[in-house]
N, C-alpha and C positions, 0 to 999 in steps of 0.2 A: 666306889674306888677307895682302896686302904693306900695308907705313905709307904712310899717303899724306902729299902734298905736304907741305914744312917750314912756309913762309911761311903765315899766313892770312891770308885771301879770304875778305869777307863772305858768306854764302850768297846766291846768286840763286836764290830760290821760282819755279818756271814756275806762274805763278796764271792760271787763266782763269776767268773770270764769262760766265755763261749766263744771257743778257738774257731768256730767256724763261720760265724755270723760278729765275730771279733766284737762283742756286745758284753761289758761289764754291768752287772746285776745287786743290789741290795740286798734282796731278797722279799720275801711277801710283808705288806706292812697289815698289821693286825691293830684294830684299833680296840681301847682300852673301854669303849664306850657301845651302846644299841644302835647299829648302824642307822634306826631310821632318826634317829632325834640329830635335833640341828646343832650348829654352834650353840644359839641364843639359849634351846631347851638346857644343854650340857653345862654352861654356864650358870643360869639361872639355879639350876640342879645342887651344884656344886656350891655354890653362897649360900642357900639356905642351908647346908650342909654346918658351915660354920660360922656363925653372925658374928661371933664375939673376935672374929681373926682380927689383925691390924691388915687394911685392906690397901691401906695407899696413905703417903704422908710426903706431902708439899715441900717442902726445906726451904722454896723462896715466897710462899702465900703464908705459910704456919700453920696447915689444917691438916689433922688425921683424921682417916673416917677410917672405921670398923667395916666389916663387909655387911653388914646387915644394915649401915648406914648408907654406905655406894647402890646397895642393893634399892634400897629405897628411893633414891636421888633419879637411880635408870628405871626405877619403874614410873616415877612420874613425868618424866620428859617421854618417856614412850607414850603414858598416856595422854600427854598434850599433844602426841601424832595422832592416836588414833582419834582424840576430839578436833584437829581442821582437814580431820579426814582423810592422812596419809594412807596408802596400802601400802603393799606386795610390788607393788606394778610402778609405784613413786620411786627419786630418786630426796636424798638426804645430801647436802652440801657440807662439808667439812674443812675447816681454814684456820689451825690454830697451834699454840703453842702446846706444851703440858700442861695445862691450870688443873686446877683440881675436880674438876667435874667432866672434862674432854672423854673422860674412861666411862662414863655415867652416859655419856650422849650416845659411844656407841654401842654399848653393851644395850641400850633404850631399842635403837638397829636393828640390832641382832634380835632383841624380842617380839621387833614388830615384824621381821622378814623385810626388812626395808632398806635395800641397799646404801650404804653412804659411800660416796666420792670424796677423796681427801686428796688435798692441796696441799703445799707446802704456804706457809705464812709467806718467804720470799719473795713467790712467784709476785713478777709486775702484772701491771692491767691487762695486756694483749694477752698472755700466756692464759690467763684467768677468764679470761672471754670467751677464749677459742675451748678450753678443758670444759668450762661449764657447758659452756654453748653446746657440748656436744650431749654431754647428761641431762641438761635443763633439769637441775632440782626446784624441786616447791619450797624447800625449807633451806636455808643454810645457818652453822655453827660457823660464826668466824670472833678474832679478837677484835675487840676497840679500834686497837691498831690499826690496823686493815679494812675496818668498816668502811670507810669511804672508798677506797679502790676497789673492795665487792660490791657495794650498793656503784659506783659508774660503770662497773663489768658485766655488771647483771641489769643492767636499766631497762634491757629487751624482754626482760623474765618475767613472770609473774613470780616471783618471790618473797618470803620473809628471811628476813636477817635476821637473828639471835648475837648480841655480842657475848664473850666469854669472861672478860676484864678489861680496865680500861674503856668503863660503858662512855659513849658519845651523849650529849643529852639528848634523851631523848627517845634513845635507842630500847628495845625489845631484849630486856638482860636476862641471862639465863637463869638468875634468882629470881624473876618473873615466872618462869616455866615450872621453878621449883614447888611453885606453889599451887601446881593441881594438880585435885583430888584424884586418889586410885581404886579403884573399884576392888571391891572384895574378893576374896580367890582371886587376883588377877596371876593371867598365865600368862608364857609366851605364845605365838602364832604358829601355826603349825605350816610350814611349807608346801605351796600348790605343789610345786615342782621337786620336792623332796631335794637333797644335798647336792644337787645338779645346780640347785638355784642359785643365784649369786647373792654374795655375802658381801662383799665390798665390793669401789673402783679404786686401782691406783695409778699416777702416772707413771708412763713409759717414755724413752725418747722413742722407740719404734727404730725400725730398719731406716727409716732415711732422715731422721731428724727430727722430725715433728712429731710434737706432743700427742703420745695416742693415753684413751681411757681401756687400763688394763680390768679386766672380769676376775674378781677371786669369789671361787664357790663353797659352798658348806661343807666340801668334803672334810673329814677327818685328817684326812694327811695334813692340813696348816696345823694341828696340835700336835708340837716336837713333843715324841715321845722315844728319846735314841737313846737320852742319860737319864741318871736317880732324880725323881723331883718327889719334893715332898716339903711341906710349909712351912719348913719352918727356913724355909729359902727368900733371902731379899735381895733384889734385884733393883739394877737401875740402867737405862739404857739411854744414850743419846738419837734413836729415833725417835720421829714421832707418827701418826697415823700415818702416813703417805710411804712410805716404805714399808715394802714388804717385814719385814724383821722387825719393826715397828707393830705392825698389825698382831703379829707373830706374836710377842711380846703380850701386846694386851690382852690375847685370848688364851696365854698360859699362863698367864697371871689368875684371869678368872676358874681356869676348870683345875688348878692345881692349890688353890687358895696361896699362893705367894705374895709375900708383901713387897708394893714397887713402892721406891724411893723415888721423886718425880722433881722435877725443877724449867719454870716457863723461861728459863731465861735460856741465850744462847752456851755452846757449850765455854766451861770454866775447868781447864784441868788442877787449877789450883782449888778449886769447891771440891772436885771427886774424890781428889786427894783427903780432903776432908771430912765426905760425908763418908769415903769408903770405912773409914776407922769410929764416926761417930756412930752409924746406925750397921756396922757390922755387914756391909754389902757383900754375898757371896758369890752372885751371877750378875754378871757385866757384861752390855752388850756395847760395841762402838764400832761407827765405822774408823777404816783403817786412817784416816788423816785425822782423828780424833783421838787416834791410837797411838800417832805418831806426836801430837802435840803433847798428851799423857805422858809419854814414858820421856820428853824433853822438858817439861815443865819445869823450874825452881824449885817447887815442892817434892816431885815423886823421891828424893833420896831418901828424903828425911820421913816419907811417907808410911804407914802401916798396912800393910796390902794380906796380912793374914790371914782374915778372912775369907778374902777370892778365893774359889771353888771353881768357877767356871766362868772364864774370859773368851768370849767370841767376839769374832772381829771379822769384818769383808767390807764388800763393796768395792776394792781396785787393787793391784798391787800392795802390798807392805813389805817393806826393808828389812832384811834380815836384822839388822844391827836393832831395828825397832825392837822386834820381834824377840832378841835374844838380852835385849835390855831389859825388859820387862818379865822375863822370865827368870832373870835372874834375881830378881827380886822377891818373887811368889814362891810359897812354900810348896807348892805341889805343879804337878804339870796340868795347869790349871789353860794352856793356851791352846785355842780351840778356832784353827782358820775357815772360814765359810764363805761356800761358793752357793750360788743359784739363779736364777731369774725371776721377776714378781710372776711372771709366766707361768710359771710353774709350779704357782701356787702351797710350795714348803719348799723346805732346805733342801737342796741340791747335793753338795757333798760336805763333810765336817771332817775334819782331822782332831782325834784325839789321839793325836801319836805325835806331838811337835818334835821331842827330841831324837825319836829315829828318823822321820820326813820333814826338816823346815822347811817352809815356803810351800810347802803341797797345800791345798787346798781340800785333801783328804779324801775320803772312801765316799761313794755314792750312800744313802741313807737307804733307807726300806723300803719300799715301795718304788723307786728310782730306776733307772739304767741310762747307761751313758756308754755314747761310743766316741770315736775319732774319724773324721771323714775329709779327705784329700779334696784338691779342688775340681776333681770328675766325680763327689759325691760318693767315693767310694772308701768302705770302712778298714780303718788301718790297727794295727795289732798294738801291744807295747812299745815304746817309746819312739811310735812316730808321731810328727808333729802334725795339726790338720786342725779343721773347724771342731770345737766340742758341742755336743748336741747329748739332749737329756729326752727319757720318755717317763711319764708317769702315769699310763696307764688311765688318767682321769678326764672326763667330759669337760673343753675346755668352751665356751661360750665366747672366748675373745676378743679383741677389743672391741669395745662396748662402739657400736654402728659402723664401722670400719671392717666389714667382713675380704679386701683388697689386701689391708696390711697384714691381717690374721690368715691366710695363706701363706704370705711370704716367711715370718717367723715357725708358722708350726705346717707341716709338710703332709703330703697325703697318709704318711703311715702313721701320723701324730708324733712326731720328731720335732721337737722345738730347736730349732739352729741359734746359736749365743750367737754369733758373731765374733766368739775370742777363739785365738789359737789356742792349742795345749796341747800335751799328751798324758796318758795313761802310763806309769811304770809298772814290773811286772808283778809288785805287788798292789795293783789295783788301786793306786794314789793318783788323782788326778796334780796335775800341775800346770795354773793358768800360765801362757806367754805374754802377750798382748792381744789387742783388740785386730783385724784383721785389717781395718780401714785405716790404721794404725802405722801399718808396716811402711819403713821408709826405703828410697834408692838414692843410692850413691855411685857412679859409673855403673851402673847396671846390677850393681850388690844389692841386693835386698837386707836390710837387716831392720830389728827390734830397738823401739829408742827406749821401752823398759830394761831394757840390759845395760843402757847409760846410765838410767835413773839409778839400780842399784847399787852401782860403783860409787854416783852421788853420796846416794845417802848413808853410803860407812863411813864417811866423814864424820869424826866425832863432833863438829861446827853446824853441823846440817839438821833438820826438822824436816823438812819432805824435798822433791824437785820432780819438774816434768819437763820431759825430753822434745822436741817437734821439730821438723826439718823446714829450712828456709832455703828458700829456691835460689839456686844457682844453676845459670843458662848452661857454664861449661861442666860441670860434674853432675848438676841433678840436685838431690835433698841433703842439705848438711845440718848437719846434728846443732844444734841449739837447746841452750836450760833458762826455765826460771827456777831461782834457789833461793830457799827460806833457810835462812841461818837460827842457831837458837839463842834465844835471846840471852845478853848480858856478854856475846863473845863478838871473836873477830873473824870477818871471812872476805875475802876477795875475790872478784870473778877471776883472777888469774890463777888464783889457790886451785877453782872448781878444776879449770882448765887442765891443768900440770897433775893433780892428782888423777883425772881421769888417763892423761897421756901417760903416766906410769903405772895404769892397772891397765890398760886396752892396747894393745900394739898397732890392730890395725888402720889401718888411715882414711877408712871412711866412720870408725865408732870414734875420734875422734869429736872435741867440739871444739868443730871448723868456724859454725856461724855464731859463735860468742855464747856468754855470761851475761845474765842480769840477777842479781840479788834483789827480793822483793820482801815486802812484811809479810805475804799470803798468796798463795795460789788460787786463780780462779774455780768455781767449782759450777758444775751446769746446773741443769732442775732438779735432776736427782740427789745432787749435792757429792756428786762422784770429780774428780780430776776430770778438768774442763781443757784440752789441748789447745783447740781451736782458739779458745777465749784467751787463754797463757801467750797462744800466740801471739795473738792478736796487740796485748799488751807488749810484749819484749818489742816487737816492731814499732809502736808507737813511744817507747821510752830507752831504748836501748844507745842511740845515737846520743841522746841526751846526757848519758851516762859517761 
């Protein structure tokens, strides 16, 4: 594989719409690589390619490794699977921050064909009992931190603990692992099951709530190949292994040689600010409330943002005002919105066209299609609104022992259903509304409580807010906010109030059931706008207020 082009050229999507089966198309995804080799081979392939690259560099540990150094780090943690005997057929436990070796453990994975399951560090003990419980790994990577809430969650298991930082005495450190020997020629494994086989688990809430273990395969399509990549690209992202885009991330990183900028601590938009300009970050991944913290931070004015090339951003709604803040500061049309599900194993749709489409979530990717479907399942043309649903053509295996809830998400014709509203416009941009479960009533008016949130958050005072209806016997669901003000200003829940009543006329998008100002919005497992949870807080603190 040669670098491509220096300059970048916004992506041109070949999109076609099929008026008659009302199905928007990408077009055929052609991969860049031998269709039989796997991630871990393509990967592997690819660092021997360049040892001497800067492969990864820590900002909060102080450690660079070269790829020929990472390369070496994953081949001896691999072969510490392959000596207590992991296969193919094992599961690998994963539970951690960024430290400098998390990218070593699973590129190790990838070589051995040995699935790993990753967790968020967050997750409490039930969540981690139930997610494990269902994998049962032999091995788990977690940090220090966390050691003890995995060793009581896992006490039924027959497992090992590896901590990553922050060793407990006593504990099984990964500088332990580092330390055996690699066999000569050592290769990667060659897949029973050829790209079908699974490559990772990630978490899902699933269709009703509960934590499901999603399947990602070795297909080719998780390696974005839509824009120019080429090394001399660095990269920093606020996922870590458990999101999909996270995953994403780590495995373009290895088959592209890109150097990622990494940091174990939680996200700091005053550090981004800083590393963006010290180590010349060009590709920026965050989700959108990270995106929203960013572009309010203290720092971002006074910030150097020159170097961004490619800013992607998803996971929930984002605010125009966010969205055009941050743009306005970047020299190039560098703002790049993304939609998909871990489901579906790559990126769903990407807009590289923020300034003719804001807020679109952009054009289906390569190998993709996407329709709109009404609530009798039936598929609707340009700008109607309805369930979005993606196909990508790929073997999906599902969630991992749960073959009940992997029907309900993906359909007889292999139709994965999101659960969000949207529509298609007639240039082939998707544009998400809300989640479906989402939608609220008021005298018998259905409406969107993200249509309040954006009216919120153009508040120049504002940093994010979510919308959620509080029952009321004689109307039904009234509109209620939690609001994150940005720091160092002034803001009142009667401000939120009054400003919305002077952008919204009618009298159920009012907010009927009040204001509550908060330091932070609740976030779920996946670490997306948590309603239910926001709720739950404004009613236990709002009276008090």
């Amino acid at each position: 594989m040669c670098d491509v082009i220096d300059s970048y050229k916004p992506f041109k999507a070949e999109i076609t719409y099929d008026d008659d089966l009302k199905i928007w198309s990408g077009g055929e995804r052609q991969s860049l690589f031998s269709p039989d080799l796997s991630i871990g081979e393509i990967i592997f392939q690819e660092m021997e390619r360049h040892p001497k690259h800067i492969a990864q560099i820590s900002v909060t540990e102080n450690i660079e490794l070269k790829r020929e150094e990472l390369l070496m780090n994953a081949k001896r943690v691999a072969s510490y699977m392959r000596q207590i005997g992991l296969t193919q057929d094992d599961i690998v436990g994963i539970m951690g921050r960024y430290t400098a070796h998390l990218t070593a453990v699973a590129y190790a994975c990838f070589f051995n064909g040995t699935p790993f399951h990753a967790l968020h560090n967050a997750f409490e003990e039930s969540t981690i009992e139930h997610l494990f419980g269902i994998t049962k790994p032999r091995l788990i990577f977690c940090d220090g931190d966390e050691h003890e809430k995995v060793k009581v969650a896992t006490r039924n298991l027959q497992v090992k603990i590896v901590t990553m930082r922050n060793h407990p005495k006593g504990s099984l450190r990964i500088q332990d692992i580092m330390t055996t020997p690699v066999v000569e020629n050592f290769k990667p494994i060659r897949l029973k099951s050829g790209n079908d086989q699974t490559l990772a688990i990630l978490s899902s809430s699933g269709t009703t709530g509960c934590s499901k273990a999603v399947t990602i395969s070795n297909s080719h399509q998780i390696i974005l190949n839509t824009f120019p990549m080429k090394n001399s690209i660095v990269q920093y992202t606020t996922s870590t292994l458990d999101w999909l885009s996270g995953l994403m991330v780590t495995i373009v990183t290895g088959v592209y040689s890109i150097t990622s900028i990494i940091a174990d601590s939680d996200f700091d938009p005053g550090l981004l600010c800083k590393i963006i300009k010290e180590y010349k970050i060009s590709m920026l991944v965050l989700n959108t409330s990270n995106m929203a913290k960013f572009a309010n931070c203290r720092e971002f004015e006074a910030a150097d943002l020159t170097s961004l090339k490619y800013l992607f951003y998803g996971g929930s709604n984002c605010s125009l005002g966010v969205q055009q803040r941050v743009r306005s500061r970047s020299n190039c049309n560098c703002l790049h919105f993304c939609y998909s599900l871990s489901e579906l194993n790559s990126a769903g749709c990407v807009n590289y066209n923020f300034d003719a489409k804001p807020n679109s979530v952009g054009r289906p990717v390569s190998g993709i299609k996407v329709k709109i479907i009404n609530e009798h399942g039936e598929a609707q043309g340009p700008d109607n609104v309805g369930e979005i649903c993606f196909k990508n053509n790929q073997k999906w295996s599902g969630y991992y022992r749960n073959p009940e809830e992997s029907k309900i998400i993906q359909d007889s014709d292999n139709w994965f259903h999101s659960g969000d509203l949207g529509y298609m416009d007639e240039d082939g941009y998707l544009f998400v509304i809300d989640r479906l479960k989402d939608m609220l009533k008021y005298q018998n008016i259905m409406y969107y409580p993200s249509e309040i949130e954006k009216v919120i958050t153009e508040m120049p005072n504002v940093v994010e807010a979510v919308v959620f209806g509080i029952w009321n016997p004689e109307v039904g669901e009234e509109a209620a906010a939690s609001v994150v003000r940005k720091p160092g200003t002034q803001l009142e829940a009667q401000d939120v109030v009054d400003f919305v009543k002077k952008r919204l006329t009618s009298k159920y998008k009012q907010l009927n059931g009040g204001v509550l100002i908060v330091d932070h919005i609740t976030e779920s497992k996946d670490r997306k706008i948590n309603r239910s949870a926001a709720k739950e807080h404004f009613l236990n603190n709002f009276n008090n207020n």
